[in-house]
PAGU-428583 format. One record per residue (C-alpha): x, y, z; residue number from 1. Coordinates in nm, 3 decimals. Layout:
        x        y        z    i
        X        Y        Z  NUM
...
This chain:
        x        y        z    i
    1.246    1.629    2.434    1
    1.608    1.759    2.312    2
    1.588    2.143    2.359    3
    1.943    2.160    2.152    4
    1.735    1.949    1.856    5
    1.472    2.200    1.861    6
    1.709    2.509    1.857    7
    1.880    2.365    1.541    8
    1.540    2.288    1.345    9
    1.431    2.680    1.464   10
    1.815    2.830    1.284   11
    1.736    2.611    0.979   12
    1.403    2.760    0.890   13
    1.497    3.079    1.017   14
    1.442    3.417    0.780   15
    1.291    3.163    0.527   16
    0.925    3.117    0.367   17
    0.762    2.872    0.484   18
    0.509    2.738    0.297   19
    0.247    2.537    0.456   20
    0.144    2.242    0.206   21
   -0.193    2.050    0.288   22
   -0.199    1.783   -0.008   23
   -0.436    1.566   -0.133   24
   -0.497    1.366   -0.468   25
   -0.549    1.613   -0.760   26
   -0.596    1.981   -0.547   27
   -0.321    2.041   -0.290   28
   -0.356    2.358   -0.068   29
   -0.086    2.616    0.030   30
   -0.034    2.911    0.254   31
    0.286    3.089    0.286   32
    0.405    3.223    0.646   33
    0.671    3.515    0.611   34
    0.994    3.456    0.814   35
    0.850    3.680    1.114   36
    0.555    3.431    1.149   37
    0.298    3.647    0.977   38
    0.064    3.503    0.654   39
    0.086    3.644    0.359   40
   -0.190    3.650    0.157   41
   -0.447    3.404    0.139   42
   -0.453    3.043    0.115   43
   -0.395    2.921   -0.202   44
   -0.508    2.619   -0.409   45
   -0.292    2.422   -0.703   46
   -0.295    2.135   -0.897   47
   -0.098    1.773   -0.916   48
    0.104    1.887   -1.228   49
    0.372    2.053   -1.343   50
    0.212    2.415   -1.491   51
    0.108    2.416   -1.137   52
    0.414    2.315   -0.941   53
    0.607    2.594   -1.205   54
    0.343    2.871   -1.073   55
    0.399    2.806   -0.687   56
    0.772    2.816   -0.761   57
    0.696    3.146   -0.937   58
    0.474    3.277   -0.636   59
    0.770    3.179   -0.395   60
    1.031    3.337   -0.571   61
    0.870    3.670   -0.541   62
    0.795    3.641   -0.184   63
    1.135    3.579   -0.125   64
    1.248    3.895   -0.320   65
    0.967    4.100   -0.160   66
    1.072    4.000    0.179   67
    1.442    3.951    0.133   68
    1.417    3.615    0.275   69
    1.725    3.322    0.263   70
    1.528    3.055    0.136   71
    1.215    2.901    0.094   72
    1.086    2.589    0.302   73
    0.801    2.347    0.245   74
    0.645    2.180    0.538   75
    0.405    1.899    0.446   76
    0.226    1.587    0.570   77
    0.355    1.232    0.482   78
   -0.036    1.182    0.312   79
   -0.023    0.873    0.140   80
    0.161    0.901   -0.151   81
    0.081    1.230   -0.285   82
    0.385    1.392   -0.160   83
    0.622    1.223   -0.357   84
    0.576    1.373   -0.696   85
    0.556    1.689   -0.554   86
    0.908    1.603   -0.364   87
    1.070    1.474   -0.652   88
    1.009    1.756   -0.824   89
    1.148    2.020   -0.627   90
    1.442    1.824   -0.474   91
    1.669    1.966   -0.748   92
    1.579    2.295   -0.674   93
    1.684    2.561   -0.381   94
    1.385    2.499   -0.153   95
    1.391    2.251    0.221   96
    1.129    1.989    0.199   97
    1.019    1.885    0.587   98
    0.766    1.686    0.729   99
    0.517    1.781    1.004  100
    0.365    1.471    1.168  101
    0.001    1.423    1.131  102
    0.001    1.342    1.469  103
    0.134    1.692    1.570  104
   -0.129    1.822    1.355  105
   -0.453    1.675    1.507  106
   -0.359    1.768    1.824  107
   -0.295    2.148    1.783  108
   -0.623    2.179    1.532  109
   -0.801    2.257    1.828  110
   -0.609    2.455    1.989  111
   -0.581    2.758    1.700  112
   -0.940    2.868    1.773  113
   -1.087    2.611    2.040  114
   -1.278    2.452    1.781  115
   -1.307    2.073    1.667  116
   -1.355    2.223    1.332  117
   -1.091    2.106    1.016  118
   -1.020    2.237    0.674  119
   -0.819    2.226    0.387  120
   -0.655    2.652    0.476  121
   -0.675    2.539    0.836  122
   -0.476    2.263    0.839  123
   -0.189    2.441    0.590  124
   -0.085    2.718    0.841  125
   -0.074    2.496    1.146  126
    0.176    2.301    0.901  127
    0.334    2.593    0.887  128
    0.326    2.748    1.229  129
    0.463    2.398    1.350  130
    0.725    2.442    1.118  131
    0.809    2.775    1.233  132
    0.826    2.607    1.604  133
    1.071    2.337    1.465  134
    0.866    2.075    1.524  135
    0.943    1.837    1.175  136
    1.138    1.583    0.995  137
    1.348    1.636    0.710  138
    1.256    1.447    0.467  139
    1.518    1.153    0.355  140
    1.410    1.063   -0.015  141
    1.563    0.683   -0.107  142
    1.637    0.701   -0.505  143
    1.860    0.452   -0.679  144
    1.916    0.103   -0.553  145
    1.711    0.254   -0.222  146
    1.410    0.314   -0.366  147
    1.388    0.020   -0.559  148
    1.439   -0.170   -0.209  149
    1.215   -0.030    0.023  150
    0.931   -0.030   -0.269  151
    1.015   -0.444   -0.340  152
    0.981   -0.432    0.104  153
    0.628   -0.271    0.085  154
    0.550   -0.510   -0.157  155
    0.682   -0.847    0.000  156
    0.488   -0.724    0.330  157
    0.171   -0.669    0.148  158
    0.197   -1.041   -0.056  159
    0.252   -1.171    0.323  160
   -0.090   -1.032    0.485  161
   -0.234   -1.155    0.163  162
   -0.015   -1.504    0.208  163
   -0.110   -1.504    0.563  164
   -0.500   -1.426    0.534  165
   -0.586   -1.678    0.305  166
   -0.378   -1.946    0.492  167
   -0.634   -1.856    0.781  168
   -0.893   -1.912    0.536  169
   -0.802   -2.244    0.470  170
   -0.728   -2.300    0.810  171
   -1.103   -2.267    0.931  172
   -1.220   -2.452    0.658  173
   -1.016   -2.727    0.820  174
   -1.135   -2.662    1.145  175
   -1.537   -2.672    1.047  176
   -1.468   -2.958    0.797  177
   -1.202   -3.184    0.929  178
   -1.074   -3.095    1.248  179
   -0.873   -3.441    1.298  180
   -0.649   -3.354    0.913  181
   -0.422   -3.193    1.158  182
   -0.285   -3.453    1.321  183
   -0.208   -3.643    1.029  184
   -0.059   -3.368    0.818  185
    0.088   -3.104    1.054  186
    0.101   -2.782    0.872  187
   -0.191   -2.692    0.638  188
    0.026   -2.478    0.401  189
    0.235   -2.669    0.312  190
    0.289   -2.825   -0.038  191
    0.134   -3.200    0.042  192
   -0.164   -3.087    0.195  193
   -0.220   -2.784   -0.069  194
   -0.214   -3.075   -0.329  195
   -0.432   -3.302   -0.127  196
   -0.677   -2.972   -0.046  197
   -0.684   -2.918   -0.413  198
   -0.835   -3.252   -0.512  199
   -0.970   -3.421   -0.198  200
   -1.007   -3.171    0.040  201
   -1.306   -3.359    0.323  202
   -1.326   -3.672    0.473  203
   -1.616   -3.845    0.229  204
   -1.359   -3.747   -0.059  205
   -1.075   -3.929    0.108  206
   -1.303   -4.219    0.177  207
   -1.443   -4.221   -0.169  208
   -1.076   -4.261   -0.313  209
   -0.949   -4.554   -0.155  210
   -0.648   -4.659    0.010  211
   -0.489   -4.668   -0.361  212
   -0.586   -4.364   -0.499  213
   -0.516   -4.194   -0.213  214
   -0.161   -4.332   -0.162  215
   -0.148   -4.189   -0.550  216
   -0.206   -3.874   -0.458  217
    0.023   -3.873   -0.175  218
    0.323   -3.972   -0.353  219
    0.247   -3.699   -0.601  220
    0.178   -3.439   -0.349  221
    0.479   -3.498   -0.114  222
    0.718   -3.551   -0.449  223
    0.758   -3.937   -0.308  224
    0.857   -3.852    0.062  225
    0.576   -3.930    0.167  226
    0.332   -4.324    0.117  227
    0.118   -4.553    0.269  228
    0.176   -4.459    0.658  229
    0.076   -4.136    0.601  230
   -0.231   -4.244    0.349  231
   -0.292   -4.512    0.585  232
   -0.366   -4.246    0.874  233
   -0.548   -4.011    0.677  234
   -0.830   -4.312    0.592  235
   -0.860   -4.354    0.948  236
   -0.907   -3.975    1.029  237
   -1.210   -3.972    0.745  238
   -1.365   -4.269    0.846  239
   -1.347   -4.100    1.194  240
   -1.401   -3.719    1.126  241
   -1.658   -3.544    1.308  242
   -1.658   -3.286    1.070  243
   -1.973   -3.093    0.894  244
   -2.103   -3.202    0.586  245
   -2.374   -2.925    0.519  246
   -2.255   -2.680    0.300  247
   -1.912   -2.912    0.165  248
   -1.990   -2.796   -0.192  249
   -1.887   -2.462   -0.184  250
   -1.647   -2.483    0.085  251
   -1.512   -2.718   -0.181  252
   -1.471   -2.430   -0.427  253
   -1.347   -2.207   -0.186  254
   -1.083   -2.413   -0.023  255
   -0.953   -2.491   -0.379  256
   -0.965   -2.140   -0.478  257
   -0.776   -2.061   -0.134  258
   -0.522   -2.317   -0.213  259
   -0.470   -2.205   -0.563  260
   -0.354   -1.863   -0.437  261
   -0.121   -1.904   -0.157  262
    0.068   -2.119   -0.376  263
    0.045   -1.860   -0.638  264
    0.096   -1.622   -0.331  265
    0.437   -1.832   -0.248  266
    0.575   -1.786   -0.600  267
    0.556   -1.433   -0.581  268
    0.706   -1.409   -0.274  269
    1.005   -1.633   -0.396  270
    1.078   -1.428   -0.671  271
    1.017   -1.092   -0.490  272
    1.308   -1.224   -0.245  273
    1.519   -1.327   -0.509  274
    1.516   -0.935   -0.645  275
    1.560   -0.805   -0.262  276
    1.852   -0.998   -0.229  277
    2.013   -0.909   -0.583  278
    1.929   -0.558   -0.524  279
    2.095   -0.558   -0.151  280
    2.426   -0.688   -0.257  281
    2.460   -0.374   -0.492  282
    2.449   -0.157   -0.176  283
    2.802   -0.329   -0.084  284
    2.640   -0.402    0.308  285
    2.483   -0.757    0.261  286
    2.818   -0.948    0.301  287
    2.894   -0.798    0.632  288
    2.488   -0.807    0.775  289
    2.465   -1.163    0.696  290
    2.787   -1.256    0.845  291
    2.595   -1.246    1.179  292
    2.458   -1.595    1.303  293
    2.083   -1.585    1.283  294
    2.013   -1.303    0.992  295
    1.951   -1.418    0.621  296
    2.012   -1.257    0.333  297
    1.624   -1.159    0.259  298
    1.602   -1.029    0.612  299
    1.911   -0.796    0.567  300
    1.790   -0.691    0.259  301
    1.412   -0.586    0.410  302
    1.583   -0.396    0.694  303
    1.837   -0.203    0.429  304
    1.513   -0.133    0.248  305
    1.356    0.012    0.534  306
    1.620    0.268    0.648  307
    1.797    0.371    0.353  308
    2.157    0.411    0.302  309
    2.313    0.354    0.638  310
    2.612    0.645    0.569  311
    2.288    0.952    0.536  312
    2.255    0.856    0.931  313
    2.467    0.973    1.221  314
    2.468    0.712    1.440  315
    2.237    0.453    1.553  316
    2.005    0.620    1.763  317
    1.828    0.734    1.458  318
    1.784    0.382    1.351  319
    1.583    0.341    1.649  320
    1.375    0.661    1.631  321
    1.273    0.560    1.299  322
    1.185    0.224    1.400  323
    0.954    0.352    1.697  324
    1.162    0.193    1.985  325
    1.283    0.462    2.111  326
    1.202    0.507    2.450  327
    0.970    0.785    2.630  328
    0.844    0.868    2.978  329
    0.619    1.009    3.196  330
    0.740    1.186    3.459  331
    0.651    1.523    3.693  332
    0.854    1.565    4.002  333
    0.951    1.268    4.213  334
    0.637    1.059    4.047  335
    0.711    0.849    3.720  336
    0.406    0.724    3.572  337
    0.371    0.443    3.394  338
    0.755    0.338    3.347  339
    0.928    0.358    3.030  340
    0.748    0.231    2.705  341
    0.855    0.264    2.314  342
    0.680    0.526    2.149  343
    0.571    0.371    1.862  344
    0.611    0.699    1.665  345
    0.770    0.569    1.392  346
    0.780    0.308    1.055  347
    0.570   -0.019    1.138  348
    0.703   -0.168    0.873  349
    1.026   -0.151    1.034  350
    0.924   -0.270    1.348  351
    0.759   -0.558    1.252  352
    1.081   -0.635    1.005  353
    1.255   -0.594    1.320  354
    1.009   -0.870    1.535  355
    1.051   -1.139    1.262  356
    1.440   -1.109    1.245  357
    1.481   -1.117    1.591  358
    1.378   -1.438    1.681  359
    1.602   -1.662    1.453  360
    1.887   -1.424    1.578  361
    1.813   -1.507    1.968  362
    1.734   -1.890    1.839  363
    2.143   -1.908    1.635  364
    2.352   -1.627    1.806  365
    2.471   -1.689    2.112  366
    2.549   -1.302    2.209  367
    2.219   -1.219    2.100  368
    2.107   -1.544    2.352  369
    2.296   -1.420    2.642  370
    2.198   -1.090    2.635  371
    1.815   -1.155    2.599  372
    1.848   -1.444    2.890  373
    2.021   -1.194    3.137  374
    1.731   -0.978    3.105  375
    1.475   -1.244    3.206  376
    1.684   -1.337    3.463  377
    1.650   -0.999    3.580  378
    1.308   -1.018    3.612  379
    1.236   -0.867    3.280  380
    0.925   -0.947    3.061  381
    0.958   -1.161    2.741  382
    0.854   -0.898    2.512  383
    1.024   -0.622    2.682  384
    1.375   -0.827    2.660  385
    1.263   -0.929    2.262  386
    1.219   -0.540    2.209  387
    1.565   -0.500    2.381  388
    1.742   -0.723    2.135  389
    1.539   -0.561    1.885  390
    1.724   -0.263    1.967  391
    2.031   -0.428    2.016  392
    1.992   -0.578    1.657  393
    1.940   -0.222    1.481  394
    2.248   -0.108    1.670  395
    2.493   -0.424    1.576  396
    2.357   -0.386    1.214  397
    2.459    0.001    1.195  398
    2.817   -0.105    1.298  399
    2.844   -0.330    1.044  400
    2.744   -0.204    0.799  401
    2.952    0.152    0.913  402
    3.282   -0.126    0.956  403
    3.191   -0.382    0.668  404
    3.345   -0.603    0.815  405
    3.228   -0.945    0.932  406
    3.065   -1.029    1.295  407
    3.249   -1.156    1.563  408
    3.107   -1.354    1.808  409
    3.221   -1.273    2.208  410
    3.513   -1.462    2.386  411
    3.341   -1.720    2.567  412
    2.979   -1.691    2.479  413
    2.950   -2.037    2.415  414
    3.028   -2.168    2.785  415
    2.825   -1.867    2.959  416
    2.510   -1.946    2.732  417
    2.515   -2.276    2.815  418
    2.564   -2.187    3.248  419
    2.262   -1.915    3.187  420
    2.057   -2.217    3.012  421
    2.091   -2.437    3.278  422
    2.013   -2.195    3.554  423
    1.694   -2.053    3.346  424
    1.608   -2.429    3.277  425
    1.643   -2.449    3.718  426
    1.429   -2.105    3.773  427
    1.152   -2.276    3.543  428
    1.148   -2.621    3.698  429
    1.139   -2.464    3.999  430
């Protein structure tokens, strides 16, 4: 906890109205706290449109006249979506939009009045009391270029659980149907066996076509990489399977309907990174970001997406607060419990951006290699040394894109990656 942080947030909403915002979809709750901490009034109810948003303005106004106050403040939950309009609408106006983490929230509901009870008026003045306290965000709204970034980022990560779920799909179908297909064809998902699923997908359909008709279907599948070795094995495989045949009929169906959309699934997600990538050259960052060995283009352009314009940001540290790695403890006295962990209070999204860029960096760039092998060498864990270099990534990224200019690889990484390889290949023989 940084006391200094919490005496800054306390000045900014000092001798201001704070209004305490519960939203929801169409009826949004308010309750406004004067600058000495009292409520005004009673809680108040509005609408999602813009007679309603002109009365609150209307209603704050003369609570800031009554009460010669400096300002006016509204302190909200990040619920859903329904914040945004609301946001956008007052952003051009004189008013401080903050955040109050749910989290926050449901833990001091019971404390107000020792009760497990919750409410609409309830829950809008502990927003505000919180507030009050300096315990909040402010809020960081992406427009432009930004906005169209991190929405085409939500997006790509939704079309991937949707890519990856029905690629499980097929998978068990495999696995019930013809559990040997995998050895001949390794990869399920990709396009040879999605054009084989679609039109012989079991064993008795393989064995039905032939050696010819199946080498056909190969060719065309694999665009002529693949021929008869490969249609050669599969026969075998069929002739062999131990696979079920109850129920093949409308695992038929399914498994073509499964096929059909995560190839339709990998179109989108081709042309959704084609726009990420356009977009993120705009920003005048990509250039420098993919200069680093290990980090493509799309992956730069998810992580821009993410955080917003890198120059709204002090330093890197906040990277890494909003990516929930920053680190927290527990700790009375002499006793430390637990160690060190990442709080996870942050953006997900980010996080698991973070994950999936990592590894091709620690797989292509040797500083990134060196670093994460000095760490296991020190005993650490494999995923606490991936979630250092996860770290280590946001940071590198933030200079560069600060500098723009392009990555520079360490004197001499080269010949001390390969002496820690060889002594980490020794430890594991060992």
């Amino acid at each position: 906890m940084n006391i200094h942080k919490l005496n800054q947030k306390k000045l900014l909403v000092k001798g201001k109205i704070i209004v305490g915002l519960d939203l929801a979809k169409t009826k949004h709750v308010g309750i406004p706290m004067l600058p000495d901490g009292v409520v005004s009034g009673k809680p108040f109810s509005f609408g999602q449109n813009q007679e309603s948003f002109a009365d609150l303005w209307v209603r704050c106004q003369e609570l800031v006249r009554m009460h010669s106050a400096t300002g006016v403040v509204f302190a909200m939950e990040a619920t859903g979506s329904y914040w945004e309009p609301l946001a956008r609408h007052f952003e051009s106006k004189e008013v401080d939009l903050v955040f109050v983490h749910g989290r926050v929230v449901k833990k001091c509901r019971e404390m107000m009045d020792l009760s497990k009870s919750k409410n609409d008026p309830k829950d809008a003045y502990l927003i505000a009391q919180l507030c009050s306290e300096g315990k909040f965000s402010e809020i960081r709204q992406p427009s432009g270029v930004w906005s169209n970034l991190r929405n085409l980022g939500l997006l790509r990560a939704d079309l991937m659980r949707d890519w990856v779920a029905w690629g499980n799909r097929i998978r068990s179908i495999q696995d019930k149907f013809w559990p040997e297909r995998e050895h001949v064809l390794k990869g399920c998902l990709r396009n040879t066996s999605l054009y084989l699923f679609e039109r012989c997908p079991f064993p008795q359909d393989v064995v039905k076509l032939g050696k010819i008709g199946l080498l056909q279907l190969v060719l065309e599948g694999s665009n002529k990489r693949r021929g008869s070795r490969v249609a050669d094995q599969l026969l075998e495989s069929a002739a062999k399977s131990v696979g079920v045949r109850e129920g093949a009929d409308s695992a038929r169906w399914e498994l073509q309907l499964a096929a059909a959309t995560v190839k339709s699934l990998s179109d989108r997600l081709r042309e959704v990174d084609e726009k990420l990538v356009q977009l993120a050259s705009k920003t005048g960052y990509l250039e420098a970001m993919v200069s680093m060995p290990g980090l493509s283009a799309v992956g730069a352009a998810l992580l821009l997406g993410e955080v917003g314009d890198p120059a709204r940001y002090r330093n890197a540290k906040e990277w890494t607060k909003l990516a929930g790695l920053n680190l927290v403890e527990n700790q009375s006295g002499k006793t430390k419990r637990e160690g060190k962990r990442i709080s996870r209070i942050g953006r997900p999204v980010l996080r698991h951006v973070l994950y999936y860029l990592c590894i091709p960096v620690l797989r292509h760039n040797a500083d990134f290699r060196i670093s994460y092998l000095e760490l296991r060498k020190r005993g650490k864990p494999t995923m606490k040394a991936i979630i250092a270099s996860m770290c280590r990534l946001l940071r590198v990224c933030f200079a560069l894109c600060r500098s723009k200019k392009p990555y520079q690889l360490g004197p001499d990484s080269e010949a001390r990656l390969a002496q820690l390889r060889e002594e980490h290949a020794l430890k594991k023989a060992s």
